[in-house]
C-alpha positions in Angstrom: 17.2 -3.5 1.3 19.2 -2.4 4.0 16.3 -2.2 6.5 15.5 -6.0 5.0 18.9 -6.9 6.4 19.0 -5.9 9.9 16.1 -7.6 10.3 17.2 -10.3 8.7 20.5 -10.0 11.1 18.9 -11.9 14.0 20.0 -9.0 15.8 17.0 -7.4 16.7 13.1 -9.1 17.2 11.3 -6.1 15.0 12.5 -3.2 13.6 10.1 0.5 13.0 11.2 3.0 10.1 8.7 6.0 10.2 7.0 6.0 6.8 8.5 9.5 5.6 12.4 8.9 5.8 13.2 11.8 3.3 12.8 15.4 3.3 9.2 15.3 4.5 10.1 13.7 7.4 11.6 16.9 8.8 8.4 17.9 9.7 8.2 15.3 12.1 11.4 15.8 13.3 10.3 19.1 14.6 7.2 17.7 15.8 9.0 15.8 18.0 11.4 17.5 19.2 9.0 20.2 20.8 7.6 17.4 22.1 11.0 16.4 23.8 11.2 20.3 25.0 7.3 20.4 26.3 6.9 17.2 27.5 8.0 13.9 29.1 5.0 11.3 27.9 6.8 8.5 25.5 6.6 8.5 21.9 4.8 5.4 20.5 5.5 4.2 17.3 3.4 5.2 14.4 0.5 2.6 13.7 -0.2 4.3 10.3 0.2 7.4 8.1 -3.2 8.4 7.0 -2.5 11.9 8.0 -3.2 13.7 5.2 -6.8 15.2 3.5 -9.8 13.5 3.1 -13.3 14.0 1.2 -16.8 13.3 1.7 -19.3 11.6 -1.4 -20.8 15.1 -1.8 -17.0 17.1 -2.7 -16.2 14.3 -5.2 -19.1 13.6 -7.1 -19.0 17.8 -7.3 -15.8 17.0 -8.7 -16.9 13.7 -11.0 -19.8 16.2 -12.3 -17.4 19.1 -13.5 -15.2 16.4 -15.4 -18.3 14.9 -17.5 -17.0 11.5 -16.5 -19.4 8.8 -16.3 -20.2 7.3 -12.7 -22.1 5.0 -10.9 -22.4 4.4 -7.0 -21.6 1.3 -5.7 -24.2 -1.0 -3.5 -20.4 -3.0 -2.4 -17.4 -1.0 -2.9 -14.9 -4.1 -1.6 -17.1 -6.9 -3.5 -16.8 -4.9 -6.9 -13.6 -3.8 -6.8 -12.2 -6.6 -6.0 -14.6 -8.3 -9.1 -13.0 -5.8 -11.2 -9.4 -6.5 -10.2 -9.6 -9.7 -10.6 -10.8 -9.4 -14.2 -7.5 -7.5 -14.9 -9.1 -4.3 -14.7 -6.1 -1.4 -13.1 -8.3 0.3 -10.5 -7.6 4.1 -9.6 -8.4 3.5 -5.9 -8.8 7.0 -3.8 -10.8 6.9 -0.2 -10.1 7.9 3.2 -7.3 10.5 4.6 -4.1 10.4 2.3 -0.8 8.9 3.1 2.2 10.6 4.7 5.1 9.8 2.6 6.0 8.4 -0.3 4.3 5.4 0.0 0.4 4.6 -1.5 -1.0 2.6 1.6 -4.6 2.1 0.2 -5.9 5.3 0.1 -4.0 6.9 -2.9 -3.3 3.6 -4.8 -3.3 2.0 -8.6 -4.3 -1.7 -7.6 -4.3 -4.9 -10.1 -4.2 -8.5 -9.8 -0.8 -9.9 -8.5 -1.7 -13.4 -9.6 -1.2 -12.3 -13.5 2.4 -11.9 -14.2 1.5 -9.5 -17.3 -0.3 -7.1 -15.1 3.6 -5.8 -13.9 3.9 -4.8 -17.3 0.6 -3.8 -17.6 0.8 -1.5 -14.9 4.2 -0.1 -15.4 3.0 1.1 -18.9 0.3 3.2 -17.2 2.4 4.7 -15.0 4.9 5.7 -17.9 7.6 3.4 -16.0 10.2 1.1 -17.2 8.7 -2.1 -17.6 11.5 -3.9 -15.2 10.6 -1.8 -12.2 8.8 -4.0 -9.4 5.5 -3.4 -7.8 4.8 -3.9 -4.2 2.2 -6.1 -2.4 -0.3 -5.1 0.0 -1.2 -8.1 1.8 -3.5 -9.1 4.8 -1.7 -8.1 8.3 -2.8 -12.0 9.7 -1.4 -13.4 6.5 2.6 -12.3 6.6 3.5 -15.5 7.9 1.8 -17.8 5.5 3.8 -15.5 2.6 7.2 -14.1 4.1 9.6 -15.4 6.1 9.1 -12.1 8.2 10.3 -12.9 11.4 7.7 -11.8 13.4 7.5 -8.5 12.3 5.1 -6.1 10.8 5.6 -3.8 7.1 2.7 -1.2 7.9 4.7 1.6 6.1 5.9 -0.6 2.7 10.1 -0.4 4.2 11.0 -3.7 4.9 11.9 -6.2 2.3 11.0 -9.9 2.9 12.1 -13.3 1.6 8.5 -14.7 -0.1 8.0 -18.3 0.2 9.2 -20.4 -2.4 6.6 -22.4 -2.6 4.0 -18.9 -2.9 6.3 -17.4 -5.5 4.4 -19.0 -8.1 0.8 -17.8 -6.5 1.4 -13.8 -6.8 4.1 -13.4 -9.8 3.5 -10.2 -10.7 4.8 -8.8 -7.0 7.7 -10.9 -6.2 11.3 -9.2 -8.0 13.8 -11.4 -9.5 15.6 -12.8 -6.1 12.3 -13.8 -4.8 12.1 -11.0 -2.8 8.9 -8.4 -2.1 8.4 -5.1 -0.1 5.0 -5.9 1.5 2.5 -3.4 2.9 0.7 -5.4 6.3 -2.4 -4.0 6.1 -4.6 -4.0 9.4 -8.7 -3.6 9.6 -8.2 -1.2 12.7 -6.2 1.4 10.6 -7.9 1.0 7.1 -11.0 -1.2 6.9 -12.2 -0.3 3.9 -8.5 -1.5 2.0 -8.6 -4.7 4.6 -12.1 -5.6 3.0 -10.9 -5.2 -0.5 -8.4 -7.5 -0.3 -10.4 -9.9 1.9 -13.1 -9.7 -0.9 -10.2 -10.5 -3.4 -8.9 -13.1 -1.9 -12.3 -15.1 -1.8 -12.4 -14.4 -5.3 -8.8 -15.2 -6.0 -7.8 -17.6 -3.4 -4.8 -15.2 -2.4 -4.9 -12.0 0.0 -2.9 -10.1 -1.6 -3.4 -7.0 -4.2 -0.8 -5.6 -6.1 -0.5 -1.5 -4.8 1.3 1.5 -6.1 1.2 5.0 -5.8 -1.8 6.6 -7.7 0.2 8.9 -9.8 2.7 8.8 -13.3 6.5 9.1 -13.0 7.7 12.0 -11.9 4.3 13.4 -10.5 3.1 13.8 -7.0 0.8 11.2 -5.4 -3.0 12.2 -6.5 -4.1 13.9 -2.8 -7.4 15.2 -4.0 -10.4 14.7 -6.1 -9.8 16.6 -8.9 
């Protein structure tokens, strides 16, 4: 909320929070302060914080095998998915490196259909939460504007809350919280295209490009990192 404000403040043009404000973020802290000792190159901002592991088809079907699950390959991940989510299906979605922080940012994610008011509920009851506690959207980088009065600015990291336009409130129910307020993830095709085509699939199915996201885990449990 308070990161919300400043922006809202008309004080500054865009604000960046680095997406692990809280004790793993010490890490980085050191990070950069050898940097500051070593070196003088700038720091840029963080464009994203798929940092973490990732695994190949071969190490996870391994993995699918040695749980007896049932399993099919996909011809279209993005197409599929994003048929099943819109059917109300919740989708365990794991691919890629995972996040850094305690964010899901479409690598380590529980997606559903943000069009269906129920599926908060829905969703919340999987993850062992109270039912009242909101659920974030992840939504097209070129389609902020069209949804949130967002200033100009970018929510790559899921830390800024946004104003969603009256008049889309109606459209995506299930991610906007009681004062008509969201905390968007802007997701971008040049730091994860396989999430940026999901949603791009969904919204030609849907008519909205948005997908509801949270963190692939139940309360009070780590985010899922790897396969097993």
């Amino acid at each position: 909320d308070m990161n919300g404000a400043i922006l809202e403040s008309g004080l500054v043009k865009d604000i960046f929070v680095q997406p692990a404000a809280n004790d793993a973020g010490t890490a980085l802290g050191a990070a950069l302060y050898v940097h500051k000792q070593n070196s003088s190159k700038r720091i840029e901002p963080m464009k994203h914080a798929y940092l973490g592991p990732e695994f190949d088809d071969d190490e996870i079907e391994i993995d699918i095998k040695d749980s007896g699950l049932k399993y099919r390959k996909l011809s279209n991940v993005a197409e599929e998915v994003a048929e099943l989510i819109s059917q109300n299906k919740i989708i365990g979605w794991m691919q890629g490196r995972s996040e850094f922080g305690p964010r899901a940012l479409g690598c380590r994610s529980l997606l559903a259909n943000p069009t269906d008011m129920e599926m908060w509920k829905k969703v919340n009851v999987v993850k062992d939460r109270e039912y009242w506690r909101p659920l974030a959207p992840s939504i097209l980088e070129e389609s902020m504007d069209e949804y949130f009065d967002n200033f100009g600015a970018k929510s790559p990291f899921m830390l800024l809350k946004f104003k969603v336009k009256e008049e889309k409130i109606p459209k995506i129910p299930a991610v906007v919280h009681v004062d008509g307020s969201a905390r968007p993830q802007s997701v971008s095709r040049d730091t994860n295209e396989m999430y940026h085509d999901l949603i791009k699939k969904f919204e030609e199915i849907q008519g909205v490009p948005i997908l509801m996201n949270t963190s692939l885990n139940l309360r009070g449990v780590p985010i899922v990192n790897n396969p097993q």
